[in-house]
C-alpha positions as CSV (number, residue, x, y, z in Angstrom):
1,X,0.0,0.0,0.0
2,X,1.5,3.2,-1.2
3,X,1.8,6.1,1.3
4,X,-1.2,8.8,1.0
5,X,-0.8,12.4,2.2
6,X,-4.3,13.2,3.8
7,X,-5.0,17.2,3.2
8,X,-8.1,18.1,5.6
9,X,-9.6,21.0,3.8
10,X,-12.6,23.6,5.0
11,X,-14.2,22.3,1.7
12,X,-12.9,19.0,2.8
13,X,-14.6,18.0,5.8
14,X,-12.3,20.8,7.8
15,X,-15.2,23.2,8.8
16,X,-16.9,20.4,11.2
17,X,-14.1,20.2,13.2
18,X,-13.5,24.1,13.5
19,X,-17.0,24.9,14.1
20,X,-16.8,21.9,16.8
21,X,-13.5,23.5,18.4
22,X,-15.6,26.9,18.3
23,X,-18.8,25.4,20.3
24,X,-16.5,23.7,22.4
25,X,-14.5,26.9,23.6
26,X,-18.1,28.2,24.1
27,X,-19.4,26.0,26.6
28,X,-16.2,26.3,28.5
29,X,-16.4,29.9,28.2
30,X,-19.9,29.4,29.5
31,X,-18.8,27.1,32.5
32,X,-15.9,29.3,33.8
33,X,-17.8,32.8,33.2
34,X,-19.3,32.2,36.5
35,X,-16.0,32.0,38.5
36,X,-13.9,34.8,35.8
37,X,-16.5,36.9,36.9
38,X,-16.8,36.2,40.4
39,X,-12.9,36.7,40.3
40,X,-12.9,39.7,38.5
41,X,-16.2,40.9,40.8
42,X,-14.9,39.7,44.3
43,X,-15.7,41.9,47.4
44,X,-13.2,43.2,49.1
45,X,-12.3,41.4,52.5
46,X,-10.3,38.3,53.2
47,X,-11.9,36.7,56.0
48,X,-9.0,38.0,58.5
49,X,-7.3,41.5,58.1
50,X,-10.2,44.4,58.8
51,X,-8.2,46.8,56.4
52,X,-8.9,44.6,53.5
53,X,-12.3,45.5,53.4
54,X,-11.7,48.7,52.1
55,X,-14.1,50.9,54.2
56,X,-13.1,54.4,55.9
57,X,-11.5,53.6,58.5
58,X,-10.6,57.0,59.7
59,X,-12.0,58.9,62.7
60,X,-12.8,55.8,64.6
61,X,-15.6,55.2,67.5
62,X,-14.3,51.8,68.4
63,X,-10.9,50.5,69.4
64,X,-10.0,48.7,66.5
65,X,-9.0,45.6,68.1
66,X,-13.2,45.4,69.0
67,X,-14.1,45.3,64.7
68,X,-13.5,41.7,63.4
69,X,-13.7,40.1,60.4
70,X,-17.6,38.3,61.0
71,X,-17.8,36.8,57.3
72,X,-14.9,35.9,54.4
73,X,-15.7,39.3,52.5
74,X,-18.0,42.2,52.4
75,X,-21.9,41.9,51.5
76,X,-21.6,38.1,51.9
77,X,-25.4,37.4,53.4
78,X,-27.8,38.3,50.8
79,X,-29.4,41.8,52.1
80,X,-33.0,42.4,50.5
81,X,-33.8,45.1,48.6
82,X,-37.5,46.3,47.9
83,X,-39.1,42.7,49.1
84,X,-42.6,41.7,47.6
85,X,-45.2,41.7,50.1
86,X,-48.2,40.1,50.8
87,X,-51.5,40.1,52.7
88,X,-52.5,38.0,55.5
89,X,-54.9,36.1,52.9
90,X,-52.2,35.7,50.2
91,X,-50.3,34.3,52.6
92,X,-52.8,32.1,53.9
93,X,-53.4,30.9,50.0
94,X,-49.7,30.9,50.0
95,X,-49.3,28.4,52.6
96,X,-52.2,26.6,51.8
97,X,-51.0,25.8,48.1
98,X,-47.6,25.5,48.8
99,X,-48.2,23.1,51.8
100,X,-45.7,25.3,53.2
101,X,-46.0,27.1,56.9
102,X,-43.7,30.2,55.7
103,X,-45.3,32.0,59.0
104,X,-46.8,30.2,62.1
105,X,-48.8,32.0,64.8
106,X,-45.2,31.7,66.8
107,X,-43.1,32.9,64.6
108,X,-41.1,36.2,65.8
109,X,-41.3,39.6,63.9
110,X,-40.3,42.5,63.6
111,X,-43.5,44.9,62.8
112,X,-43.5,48.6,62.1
113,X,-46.3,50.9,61.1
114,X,-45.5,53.9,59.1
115,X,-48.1,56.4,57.8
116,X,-50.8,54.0,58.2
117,X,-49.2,51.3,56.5
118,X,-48.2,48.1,58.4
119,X,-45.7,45.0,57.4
120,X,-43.6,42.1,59.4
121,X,-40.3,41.1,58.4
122,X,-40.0,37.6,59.7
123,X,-37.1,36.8,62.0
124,X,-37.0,33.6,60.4
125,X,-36.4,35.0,57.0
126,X,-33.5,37.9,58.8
127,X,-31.5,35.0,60.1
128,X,-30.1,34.7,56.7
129,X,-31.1,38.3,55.0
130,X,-29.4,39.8,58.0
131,X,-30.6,43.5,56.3
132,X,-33.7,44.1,54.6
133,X,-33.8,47.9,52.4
134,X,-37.9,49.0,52.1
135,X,-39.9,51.4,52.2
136,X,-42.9,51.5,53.9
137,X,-46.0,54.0,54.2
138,X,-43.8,56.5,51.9
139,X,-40.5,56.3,54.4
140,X,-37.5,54.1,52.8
141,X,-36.6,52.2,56.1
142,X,-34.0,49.5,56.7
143,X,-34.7,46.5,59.0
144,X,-31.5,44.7,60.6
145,X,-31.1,41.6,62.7
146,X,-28.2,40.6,64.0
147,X,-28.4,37.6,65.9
148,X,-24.7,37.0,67.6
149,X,-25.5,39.7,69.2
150,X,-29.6,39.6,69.4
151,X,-29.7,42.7,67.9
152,X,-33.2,44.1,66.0
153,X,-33.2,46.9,65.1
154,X,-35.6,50.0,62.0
155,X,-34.0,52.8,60.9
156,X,-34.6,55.6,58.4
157,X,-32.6,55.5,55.2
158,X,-32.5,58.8,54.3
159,X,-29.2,60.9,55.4
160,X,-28.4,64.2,54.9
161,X,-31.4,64.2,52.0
162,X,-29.5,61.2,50.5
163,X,-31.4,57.9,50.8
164,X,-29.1,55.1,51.0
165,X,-29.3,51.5,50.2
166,X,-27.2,49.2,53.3
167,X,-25.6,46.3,53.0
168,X,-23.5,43.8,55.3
169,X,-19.7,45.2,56.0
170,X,-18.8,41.7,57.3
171,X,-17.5,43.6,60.2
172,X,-18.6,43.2,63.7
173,X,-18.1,46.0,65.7
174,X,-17.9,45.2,69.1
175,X,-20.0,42.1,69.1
176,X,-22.6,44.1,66.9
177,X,-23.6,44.2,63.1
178,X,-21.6,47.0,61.1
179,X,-23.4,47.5,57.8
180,X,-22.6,50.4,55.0
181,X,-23.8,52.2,52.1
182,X,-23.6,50.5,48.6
183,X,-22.0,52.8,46.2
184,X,-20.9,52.4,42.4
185,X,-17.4,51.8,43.6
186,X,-16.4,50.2,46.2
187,X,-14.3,51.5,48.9
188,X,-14.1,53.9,51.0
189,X,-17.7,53.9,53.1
190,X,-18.6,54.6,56.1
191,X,-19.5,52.0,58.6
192,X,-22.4,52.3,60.6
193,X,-23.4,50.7,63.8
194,X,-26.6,49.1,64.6
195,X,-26.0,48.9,68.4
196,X,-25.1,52.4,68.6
197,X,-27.4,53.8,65.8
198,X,-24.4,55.9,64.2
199,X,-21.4,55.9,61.9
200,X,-18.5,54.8,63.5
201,X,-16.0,55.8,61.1
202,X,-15.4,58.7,59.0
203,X,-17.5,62.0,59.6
204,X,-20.4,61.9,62.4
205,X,-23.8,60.7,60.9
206,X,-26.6,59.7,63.1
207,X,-29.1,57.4,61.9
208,X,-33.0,57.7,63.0
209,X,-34.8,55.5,64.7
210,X,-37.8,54.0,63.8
211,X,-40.2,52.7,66.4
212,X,-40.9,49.0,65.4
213,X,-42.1,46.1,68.0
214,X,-40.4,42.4,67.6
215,X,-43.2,40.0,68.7
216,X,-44.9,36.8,67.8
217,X,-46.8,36.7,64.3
218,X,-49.7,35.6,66.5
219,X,-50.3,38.8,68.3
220,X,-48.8,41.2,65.4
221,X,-51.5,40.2,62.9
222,X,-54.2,40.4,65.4
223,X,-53.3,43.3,66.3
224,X,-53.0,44.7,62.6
225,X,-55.6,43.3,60.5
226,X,-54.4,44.8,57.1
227,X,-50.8,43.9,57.7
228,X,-48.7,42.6,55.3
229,X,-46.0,40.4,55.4
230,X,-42.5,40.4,53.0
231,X,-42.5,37.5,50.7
232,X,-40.1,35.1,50.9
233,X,-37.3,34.3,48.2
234,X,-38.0,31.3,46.8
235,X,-34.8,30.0,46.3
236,X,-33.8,30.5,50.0
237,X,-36.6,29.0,51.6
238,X,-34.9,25.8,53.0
239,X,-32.6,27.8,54.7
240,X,-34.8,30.2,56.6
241,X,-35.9,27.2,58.3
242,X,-32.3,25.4,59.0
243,X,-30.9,28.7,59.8
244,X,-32.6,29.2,63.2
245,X,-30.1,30.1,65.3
246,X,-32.1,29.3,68.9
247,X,-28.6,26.5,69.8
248,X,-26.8,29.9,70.1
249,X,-29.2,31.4,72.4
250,X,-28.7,28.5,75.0
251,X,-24.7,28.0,75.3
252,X,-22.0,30.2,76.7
253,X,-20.3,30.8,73.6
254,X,-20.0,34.3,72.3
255,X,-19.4,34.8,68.4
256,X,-18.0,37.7,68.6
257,X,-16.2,39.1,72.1
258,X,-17.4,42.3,73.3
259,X,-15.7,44.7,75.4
260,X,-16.3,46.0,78.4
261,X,-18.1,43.2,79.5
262,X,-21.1,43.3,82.1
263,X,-19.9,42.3,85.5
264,X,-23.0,41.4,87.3
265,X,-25.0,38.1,88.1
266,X,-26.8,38.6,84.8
267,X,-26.3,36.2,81.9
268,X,-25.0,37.7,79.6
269,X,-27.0,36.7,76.9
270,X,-30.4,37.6,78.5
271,X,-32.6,39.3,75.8
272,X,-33.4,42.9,77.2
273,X,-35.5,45.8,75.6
274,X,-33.9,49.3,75.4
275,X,-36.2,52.0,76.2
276,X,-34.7,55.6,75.0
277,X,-35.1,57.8,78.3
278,X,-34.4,61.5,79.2
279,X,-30.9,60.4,80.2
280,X,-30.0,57.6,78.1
281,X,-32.2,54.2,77.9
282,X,-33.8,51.8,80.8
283,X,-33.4,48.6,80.5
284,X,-35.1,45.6,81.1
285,X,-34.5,42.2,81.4
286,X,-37.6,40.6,79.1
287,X,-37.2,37.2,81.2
288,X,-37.9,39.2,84.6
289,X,-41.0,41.1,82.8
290,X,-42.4,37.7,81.7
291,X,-42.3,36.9,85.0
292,X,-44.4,40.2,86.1
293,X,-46.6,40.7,83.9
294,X,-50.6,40.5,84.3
295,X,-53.2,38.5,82.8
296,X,-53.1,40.2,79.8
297,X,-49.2,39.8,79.4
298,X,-48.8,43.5,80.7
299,X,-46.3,45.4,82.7
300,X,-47.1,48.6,83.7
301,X,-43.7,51.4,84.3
302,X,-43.2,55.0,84.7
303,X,-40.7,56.4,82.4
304,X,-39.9,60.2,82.6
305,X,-42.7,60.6,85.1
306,X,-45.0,59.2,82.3
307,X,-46.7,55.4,82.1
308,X,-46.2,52.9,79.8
309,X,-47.1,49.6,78.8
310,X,-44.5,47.2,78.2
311,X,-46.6,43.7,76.5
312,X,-44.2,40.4,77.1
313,X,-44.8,37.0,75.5
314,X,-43.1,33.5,75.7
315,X,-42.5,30.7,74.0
316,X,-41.4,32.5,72.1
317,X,-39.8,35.5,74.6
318,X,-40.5,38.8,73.3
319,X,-41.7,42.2,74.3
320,X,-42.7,45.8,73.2
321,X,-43.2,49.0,74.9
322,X,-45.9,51.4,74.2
323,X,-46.5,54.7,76.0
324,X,-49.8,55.6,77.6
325,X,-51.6,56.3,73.9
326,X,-50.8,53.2,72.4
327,X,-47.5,54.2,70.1
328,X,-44.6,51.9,69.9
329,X,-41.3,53.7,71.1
330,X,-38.3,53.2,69.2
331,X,-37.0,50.5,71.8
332,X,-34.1,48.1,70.4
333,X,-33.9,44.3,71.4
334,X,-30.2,42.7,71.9
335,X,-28.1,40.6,74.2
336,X,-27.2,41.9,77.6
337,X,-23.3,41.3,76.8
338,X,-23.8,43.4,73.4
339,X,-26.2,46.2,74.2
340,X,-23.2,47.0,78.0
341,X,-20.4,46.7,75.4
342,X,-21.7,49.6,73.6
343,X,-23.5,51.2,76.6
344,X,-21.6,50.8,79.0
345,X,-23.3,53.5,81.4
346,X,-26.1,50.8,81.3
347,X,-27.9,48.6,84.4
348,X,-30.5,46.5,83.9
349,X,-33.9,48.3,85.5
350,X,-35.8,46.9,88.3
351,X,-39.3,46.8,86.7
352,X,-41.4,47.5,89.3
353,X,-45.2,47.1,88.6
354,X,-47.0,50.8,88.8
């Protein structure tokens, strides 16, 4: 058999083979755009050194050595912006066709009622949203949850006329949730405290308050018959359920140390409601006003001279104060340990019944 020079030509037979090597460098363009552009895209922050999360670090409220890296890079949990919402008979169709209990009657949320207009954000769904951007009855309002430190917590968006959209730093700043402004470009924001309700770097911004109550779905919707509820994100519903972080609640462990810590017999993860006073906040323990409330689940105090109504629940705890017309006050829920760190003028009331 003589030797034969094979030529492979386009008109040949060679374009089948090119047009394969082209739909083969497509689908492994395809498979690695994912990780290029996650590469390319990464958040800054490297699970370890604060500075390589790029924020403004100048002018500092906190001893540095109290901000620690809480998560491998900025903006890792998946904040909410603008959430879908529904009414309580959606979500009662919801549940019913889904065969799905998104929301039970014991569920914790936090409610708030702007300008008529009421909603609950459900704890269960913050545990892994962390920060949820809305606006509600006309206000643009951000809702954050912290649970290391058992820290719930509404404020206003809108800062110096800008309103801002706030996302995880993946910072804690002393044993509290430091979240930031998105911007085009990252770098260079402010971070802002939760626990303290300010900036604690760069210039001095406060943030306002919103008054909000964080109680059981049960009572909430009774009391609110037109509120509405955020929709939950399909794709992350197994882990609102898996990511209940009650195991926390009931060992010593801290997540994130704290400093100064509270010296007294207290434990220091007791969940106590923050009352803003004339000189500061009072502070209760919500365990002890379980244990004194009324009938109706009622504890009545004087604060500034004036009465109010602090409601408490179990099973589980909660509790929300209300002055003598009704109106919630901007009271903030955390962990003993957390809310003496960055109060440390603090003691825990004595709430006598008036």
């Amino acid at each position: 058999m003589s030797d034969t020079n094979i030529r492979l030509t386009i008109r040949g037979g060679g374009w089948v083979l090119i047009l394969l090597g082209i739909v083969l460098l497509a689908m492994l363009a395809w498979a690695l755009a994912p990780a290029v552009l996650r590469m390319a895209n990464a958040a800054p922050g490297d699970g370890t050194n604060i500075q390589t999360y790029a924020f403004d670090m100048s002018n500092l409220q906190l001893d540095e050595e109290d901000i620690l890296a809480a998560m491998q890079h900025r903006n890792m949990s998946p904040v909410m912006h603008q959430p879908s919402s529904m009414s309580k008979e959606e979500l009662v169709r919801k549940i019913e066709m889904d065969r799905d209990p998104f929301l039970v009657s014991s569920d914790l949320v936090v409610g708030v009622t702007l300008n008529g207009e009421s909603r609950a954000y459900p704890m269960h769904m913050l545990d892994v949203h962390e920060i949820i951007n809305d606006t509600l009855g006309g206000v643009p309002i951000v809702v954050s949850w912290h649970w290391p430190s058992g820290n719930a917590t509404v404020y206003e968006r809108t800062i110096q006329g800008a309103v801002l959209s706030f996302a995880n730093s993946g910072l804690a700043g002393n044993g509290g949730l430091l979240m930031y402004g998105l911007q085009e470009e990252a770098g260079g924001e402010q971070l802002f405290s939760t626990l303290l309700g300010n900036t604690i770097s760069g210039d001095s911004f406060s943030l306002q308050p919103v008054p909000h109550d964080v109680l059981s779905w049960k009572v909430w919707s009774a009391l609110h018959k037109d509120t509405t509820s955020i929709m939950p994100v399909e794709s992350f519903k197994k882990r609102y359920r898996k990511a209940n972080p009650a195991a926390y609640f009931m060992v010593e462990t801290i997540y994130f140390p704290a400093s100064p810590m509270p010296e007294d017999s207290i434990n220091p993860k007791a969940p106590i409601i923050a009352i803003p006073s004339a000189d500061g906040y009072a502070i209760y323990n919500i365990a002890e006003l379980d244990s004194l409330a009324d009938e109706n689940g009622e504890v009545k105090v004087l604060l500034n001279g004036s009465p109010i109504t602090i409601s408490v629940g179990n099973n589980p705890l909660w509790a929300t104060a209300h002055d003598h017309s009704g109106n919630p006050l901007a009271s903030q829920r955390a962990l003993w340990f957390a809310w003496y760190a960055n109060h440390p003028e603090s003691v825990i009331t004595n709430a006598e019944i008036k």
